[in-house]
C-alpha positions in Angstrom: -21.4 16.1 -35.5 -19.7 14.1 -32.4 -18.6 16.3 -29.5 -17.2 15.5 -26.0 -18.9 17.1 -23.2 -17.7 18.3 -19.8 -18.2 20.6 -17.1 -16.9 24.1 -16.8 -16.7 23.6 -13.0 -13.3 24.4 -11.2 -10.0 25.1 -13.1 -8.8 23.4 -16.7 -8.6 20.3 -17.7 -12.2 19.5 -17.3 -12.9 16.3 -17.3 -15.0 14.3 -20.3 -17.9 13.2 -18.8 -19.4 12.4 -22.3 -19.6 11.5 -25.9 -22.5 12.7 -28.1 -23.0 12.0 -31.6 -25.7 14.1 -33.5 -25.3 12.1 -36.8 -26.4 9.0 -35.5 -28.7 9.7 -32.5 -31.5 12.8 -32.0 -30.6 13.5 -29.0 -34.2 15.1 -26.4 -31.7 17.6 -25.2 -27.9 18.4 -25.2 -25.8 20.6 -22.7 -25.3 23.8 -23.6 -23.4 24.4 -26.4 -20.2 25.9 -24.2 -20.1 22.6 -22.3 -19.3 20.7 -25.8 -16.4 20.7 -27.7 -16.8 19.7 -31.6 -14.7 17.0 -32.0 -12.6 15.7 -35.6 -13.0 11.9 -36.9 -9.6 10.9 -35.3 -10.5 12.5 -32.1 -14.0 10.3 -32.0 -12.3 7.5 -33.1 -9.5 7.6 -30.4 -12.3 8.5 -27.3 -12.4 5.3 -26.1 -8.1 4.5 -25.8 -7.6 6.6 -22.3 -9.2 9.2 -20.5 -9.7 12.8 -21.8 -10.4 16.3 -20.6 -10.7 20.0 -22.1 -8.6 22.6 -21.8 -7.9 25.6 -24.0 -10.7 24.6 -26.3 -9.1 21.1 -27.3 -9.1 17.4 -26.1 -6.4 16.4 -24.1 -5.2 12.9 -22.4 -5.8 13.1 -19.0 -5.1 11.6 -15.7 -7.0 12.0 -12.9 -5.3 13.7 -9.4 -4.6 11.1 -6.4 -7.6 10.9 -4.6 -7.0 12.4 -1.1 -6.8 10.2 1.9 -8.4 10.8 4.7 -5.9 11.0 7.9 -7.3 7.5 9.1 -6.8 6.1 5.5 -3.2 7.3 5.0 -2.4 5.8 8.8 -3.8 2.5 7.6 -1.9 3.2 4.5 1.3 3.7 6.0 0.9 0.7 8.9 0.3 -1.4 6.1 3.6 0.1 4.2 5.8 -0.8 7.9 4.4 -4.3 8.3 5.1 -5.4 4.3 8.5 -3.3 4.9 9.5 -5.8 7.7 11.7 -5.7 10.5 15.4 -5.2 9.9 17.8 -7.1 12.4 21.3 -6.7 13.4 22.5 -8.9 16.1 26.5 -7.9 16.7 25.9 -10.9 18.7 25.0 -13.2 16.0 25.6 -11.9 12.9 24.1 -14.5 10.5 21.0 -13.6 12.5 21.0 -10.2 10.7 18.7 -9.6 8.0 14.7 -8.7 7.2 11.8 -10.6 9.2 8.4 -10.7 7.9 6.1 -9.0 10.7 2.8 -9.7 9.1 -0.1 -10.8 11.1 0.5 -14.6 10.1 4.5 -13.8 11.4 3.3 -12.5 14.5 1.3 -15.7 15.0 3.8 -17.7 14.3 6.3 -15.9 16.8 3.9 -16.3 19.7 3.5 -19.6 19.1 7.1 -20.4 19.7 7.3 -18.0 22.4 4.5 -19.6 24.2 6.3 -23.2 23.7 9.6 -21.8 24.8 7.7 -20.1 28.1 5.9 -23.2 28.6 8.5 -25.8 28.1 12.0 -24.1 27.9 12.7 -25.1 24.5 12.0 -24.4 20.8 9.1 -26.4 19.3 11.9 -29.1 17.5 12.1 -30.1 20.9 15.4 -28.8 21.7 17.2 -25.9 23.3 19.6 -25.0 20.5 19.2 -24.2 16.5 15.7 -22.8 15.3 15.4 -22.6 11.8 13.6 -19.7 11.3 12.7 -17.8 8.1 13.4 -14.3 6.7 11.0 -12.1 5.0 12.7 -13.3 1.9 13.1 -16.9 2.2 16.0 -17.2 3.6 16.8 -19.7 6.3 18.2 -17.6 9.7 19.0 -20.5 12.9 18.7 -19.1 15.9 21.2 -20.4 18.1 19.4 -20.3 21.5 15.8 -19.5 22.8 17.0 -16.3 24.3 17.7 -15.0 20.7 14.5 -16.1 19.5 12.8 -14.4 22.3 14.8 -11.4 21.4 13.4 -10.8 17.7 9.6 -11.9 19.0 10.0 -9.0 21.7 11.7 -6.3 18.9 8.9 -7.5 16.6 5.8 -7.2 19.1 7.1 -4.0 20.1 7.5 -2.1 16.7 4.6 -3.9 15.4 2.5 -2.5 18.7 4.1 0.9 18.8 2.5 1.3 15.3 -0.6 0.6 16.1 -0.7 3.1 18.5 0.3 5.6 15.7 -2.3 4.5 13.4 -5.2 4.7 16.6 -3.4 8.7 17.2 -3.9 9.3 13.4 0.1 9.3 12.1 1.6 8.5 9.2 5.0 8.4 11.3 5.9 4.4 12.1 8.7 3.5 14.1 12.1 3.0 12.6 11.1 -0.7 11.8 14.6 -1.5 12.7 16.3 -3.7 16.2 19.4 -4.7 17.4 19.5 -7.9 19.0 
């Protein structure tokens, strides 16, 4: 006889934690005989193709609840949700500024970087004043027309990025809007 074996702890389904098969192994000891459920050929056979519990006295697919996050784990898991969302920019200023900008930790290098140059030597890296080429979050090639613009998204961008790291360190799953005007 082959049976599936769970645990009649807690409310149906129960889990399978088991598979026993009398017929082909002696087994020392078995669970008790209302923790097994006799199974048919097909149900045997198929044990293996998913994941199975008991309820009402017969096999049943089964997918295990969500594991609950901590508080700590679903702020990490919503900071990490804000920084792969991006920031959104709208510049009324500059329109073909407006779009998505990556804001990932590499980003954010990247940013300061160029901030540092433009604080350093009043211009962009390329060596001028004028014309950045800078990417979005999706490839796409933005220019920035001045340093001050460039400045502009590096300051929105420190700033959401910052404000939610503070929410993560105070336990929230709230992020800031992930949005700024430029």
């Amino acid at each position: 006889m082959q049976y599936a074996f769970f645990n009649l702890v807690g409310a149906a389904p129960w889990p399978v934690l088991g598979w026993y098969d009398t017929d082909v192994l002696e087994y020392a000891t078995l669970p008790p005989a209302s923790q097994l459920l006799p199974l048919t050929a097909a149900q045997w056979s198929a044990r293996l193709t998913g994941q199975w519990a008991v309820s009402g006295g017969a096999l049943v697919a089964y997918t295990p609840p969500a594991p609950t996050l901590t508080p700590a784990q679903a702020a990490a898991a919503a900071y990490a949700a804000f920084i792969a969302a991006g920031l959104t920019v709208t510049s009324t200023a500059t329109p073909a500024l407006n779009g998505v900008y990556a804001i990932d930790p590499g980003t954010q290098s990247e940013m300061q970087v160029e901030a540092n140059f433009i604080a350093q030597f009043a211009e962009f890296t390329n060596g001028t004043t004028s014309n950045l080429v800078w990417p979005l979050a999706n490839g796409t090639l933005v220019t920035f027309p001045t340093t001050a613009s460039f400045l502009a998204l590096v300051k929105a961008a420190g700033q959401q990025v910052a404000a939610a790291k503070v929410a993560v360190m105070q336990g929230s799953t709230v992020m800031p809007s992930g949005t700024a005007s430029l």
